[in-house]
N, C-alpha and C positions, 0 to 999 in steps of 0.2 A: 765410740768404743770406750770402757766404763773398767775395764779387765783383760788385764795383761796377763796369760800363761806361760812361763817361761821351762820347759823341759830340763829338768838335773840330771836323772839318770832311769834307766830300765833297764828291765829284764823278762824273762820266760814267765807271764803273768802278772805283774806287777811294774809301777814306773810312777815318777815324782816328779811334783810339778810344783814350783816358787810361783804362785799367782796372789796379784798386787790389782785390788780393787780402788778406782777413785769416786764411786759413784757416792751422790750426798744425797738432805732432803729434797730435790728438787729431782730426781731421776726416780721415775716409776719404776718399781720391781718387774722383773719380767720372770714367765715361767723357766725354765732350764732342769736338765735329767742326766741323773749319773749315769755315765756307760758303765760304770763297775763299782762294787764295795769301793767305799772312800772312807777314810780316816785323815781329814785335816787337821794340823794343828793352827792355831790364830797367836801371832806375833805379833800383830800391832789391829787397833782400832776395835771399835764394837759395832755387832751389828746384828738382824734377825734374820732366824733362819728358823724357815718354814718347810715342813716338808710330811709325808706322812704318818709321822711320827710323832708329830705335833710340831710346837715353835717352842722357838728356843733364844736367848738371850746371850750370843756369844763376844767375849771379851780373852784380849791375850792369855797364853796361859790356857785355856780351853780345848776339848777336840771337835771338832764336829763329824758326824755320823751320818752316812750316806750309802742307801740300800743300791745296787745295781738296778737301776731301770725305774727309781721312783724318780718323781719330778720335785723340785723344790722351786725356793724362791727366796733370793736375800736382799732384806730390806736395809736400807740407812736413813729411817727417818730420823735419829736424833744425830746423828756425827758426820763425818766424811771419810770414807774411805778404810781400806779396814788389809790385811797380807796374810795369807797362809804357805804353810808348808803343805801339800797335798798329794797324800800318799792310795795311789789305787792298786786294788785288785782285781782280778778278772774273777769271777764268781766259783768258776770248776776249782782254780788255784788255793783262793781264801777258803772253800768250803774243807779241801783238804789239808789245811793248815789245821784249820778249828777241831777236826777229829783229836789231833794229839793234844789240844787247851782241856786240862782239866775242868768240869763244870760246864763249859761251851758247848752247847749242845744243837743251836741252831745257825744257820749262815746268812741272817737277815738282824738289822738291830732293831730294835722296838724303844730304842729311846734315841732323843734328835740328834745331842749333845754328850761330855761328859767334861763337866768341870775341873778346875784346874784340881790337882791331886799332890800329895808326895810320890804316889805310884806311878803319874806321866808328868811331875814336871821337869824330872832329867830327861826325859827322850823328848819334850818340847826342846829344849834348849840341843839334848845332840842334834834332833833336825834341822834349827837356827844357825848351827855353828857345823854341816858338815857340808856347806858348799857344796860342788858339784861331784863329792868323790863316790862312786860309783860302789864301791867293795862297800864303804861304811853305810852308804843308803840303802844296800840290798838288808842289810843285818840290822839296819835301824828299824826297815820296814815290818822286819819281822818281829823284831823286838816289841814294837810298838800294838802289833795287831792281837799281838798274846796275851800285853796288858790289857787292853780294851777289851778283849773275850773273858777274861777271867777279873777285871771289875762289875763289868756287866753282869754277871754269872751270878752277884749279888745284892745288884741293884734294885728295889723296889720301885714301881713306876709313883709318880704322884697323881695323887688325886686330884687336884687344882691346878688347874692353868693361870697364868698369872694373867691380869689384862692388860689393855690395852696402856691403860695411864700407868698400871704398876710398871709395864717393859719401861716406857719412857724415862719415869724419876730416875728408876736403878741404873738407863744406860745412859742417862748425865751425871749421875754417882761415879758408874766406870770409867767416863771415861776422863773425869775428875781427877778422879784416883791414876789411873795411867799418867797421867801427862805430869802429876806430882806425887807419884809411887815415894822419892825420896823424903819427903818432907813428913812432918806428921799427920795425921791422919785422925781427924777428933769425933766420934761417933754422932755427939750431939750437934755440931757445926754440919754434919752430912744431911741429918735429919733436918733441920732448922731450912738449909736449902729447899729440900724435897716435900718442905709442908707438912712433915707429919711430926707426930713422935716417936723418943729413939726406939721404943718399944715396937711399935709398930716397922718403924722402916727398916730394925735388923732384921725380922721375919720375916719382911716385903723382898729386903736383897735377897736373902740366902732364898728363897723360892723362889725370883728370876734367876740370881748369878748361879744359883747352885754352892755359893759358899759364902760368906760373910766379909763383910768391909774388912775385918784384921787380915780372915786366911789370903783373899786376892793380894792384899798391899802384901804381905809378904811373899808370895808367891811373884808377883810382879820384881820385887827387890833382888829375891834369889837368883831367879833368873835372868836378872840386867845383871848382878856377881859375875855369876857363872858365866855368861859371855864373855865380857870383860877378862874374866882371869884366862879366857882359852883364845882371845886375839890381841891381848898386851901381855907387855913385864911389865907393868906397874906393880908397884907394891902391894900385897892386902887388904894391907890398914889401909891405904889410901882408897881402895876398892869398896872398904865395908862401907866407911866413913859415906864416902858419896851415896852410896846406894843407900845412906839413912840408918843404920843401923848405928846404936847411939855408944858401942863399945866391942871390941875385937873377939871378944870371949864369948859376947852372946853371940854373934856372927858366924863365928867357927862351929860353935854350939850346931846354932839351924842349920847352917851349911852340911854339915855332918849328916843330920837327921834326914835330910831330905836329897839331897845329892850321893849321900853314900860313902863320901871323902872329906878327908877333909881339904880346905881351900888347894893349898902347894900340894896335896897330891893329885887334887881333882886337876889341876892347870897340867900337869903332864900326862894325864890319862887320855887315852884317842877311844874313842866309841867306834 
């Protein structure tokens, strides 16, 4: 057994599930099929995810997209192990949500993935951070599916699939950058790794990762912040500091833009 599901909470159409993958390069993929619309988000590890929709290159920070009743397949050939937050719907339920999603017009998604965002990477982190409470995962759930209908609503599909050697480079880039989100993060030392150049390998990520080596490390950073400020009293400053950020000002700044708050009042707000 490779994958641990553990039940958070449900309701009348809908229900969440903490599942904790260990499988590595040495465990074959196997087929597997969503009973319902799925909207995962990914907390830790990187990994492929194949499905009708195409593959996709998922890394924390990410969602992943899952039609009711299509089959997929999640691979870890370059990492080990990888944790989502996973939120489903039953198809009658989510199709009658998406009526009221401006723009949302169908109840099926046509893309695999949707990368880390300002628009979901507060509802990654409230799913991270709302444990088992039932009331906030009901309203998270929905919070979260509205985003995802009404990004999607303008998303254009790509043309290129990335291949086989591109998924690999980028998903030892991510998960590079994961494991040293803090530290700096030097574009040509990433490239230099990955064989190529910088030219080449910032077009090569953002067309697996779906966003570029600065937005993921920051996005990574924010959201290690953002836990942190909503399960300690530690300090701020001592919060920004670790998470890399090289001065209080800029920190508050980001924080602001993309969480919505700032720091001390994001730490007392409940999602």
């Amino acid at each position: 057994m490779t994958t641990i599901a553990r039940p958070l909470a449900s309701g009348p159409g809908w229900s969440v599930r903490d599942i904790v993958c260990t499988a590595g390069p040495g465990d074959r993929p196997f087929e597997e099929r969503h009973g319902a619309v799925c909207i995962a988000a990914v907390t830790r590890g990187t990994f492929q995810y194949r499905t009708s929709q195409g593959r996709a290159t998922l890394a924390p920070g990410a969602l992943v997209l899952g039609n009711a009743g299509a089959c997929f397949e999640c691979g870890h050939e370059h990492g080990i192990g990888d944790r989502c937050v996973a939120f489903h719907f039953e198809p009658e339920y989510f199709e009658h949500f998406l009526a009221a999603v401006p723009g949302a017009h169908r109840s099926w998604f046509r893309e695999p993935r949707l990368p880390p965002s300002p628009a979901t990477i507060p509802l990654v982190v409230a799913a991270e951070a709302a444990g088992g409470d039932p009331a906030a995962l009901e309203e998270l759930a929905l919070r979260l599916a509205g985003a995802v209908a009404g990004t999607l609503a303008g998303v254009r599909r790509s043309s290129r699939a990335p291949s086989r050697r591109d998924e690999r480079r980028v998903s030892e880039a991510l998960r590079h950058l994961e494991a040293q989100a803090e530290a700096p993060a030097s574009l040509d030392a990433l490239a230099r790794d990955a064989a190529m150049s910088p030219y080449h390998f910032l077009r090569t990520f953002r067309a697996v990762a779906g966003v570029t080596p600065y937005q993921f490390v920051l996005g990574e950073r924010l959201r290690r912040a953002a836990l942190r400020l909503r399960h300690s009293d530690e300090p701020v400053t001592a919060i920004a500091y670790d998470a890399g950020f090289g001065d209080l000002s800029t920190f508050n700044r980001r924080f602001r833009k993309v969480l919505g708050a700032s720091p001390t009042t994001y730490r007392r707000i409940r999602y």
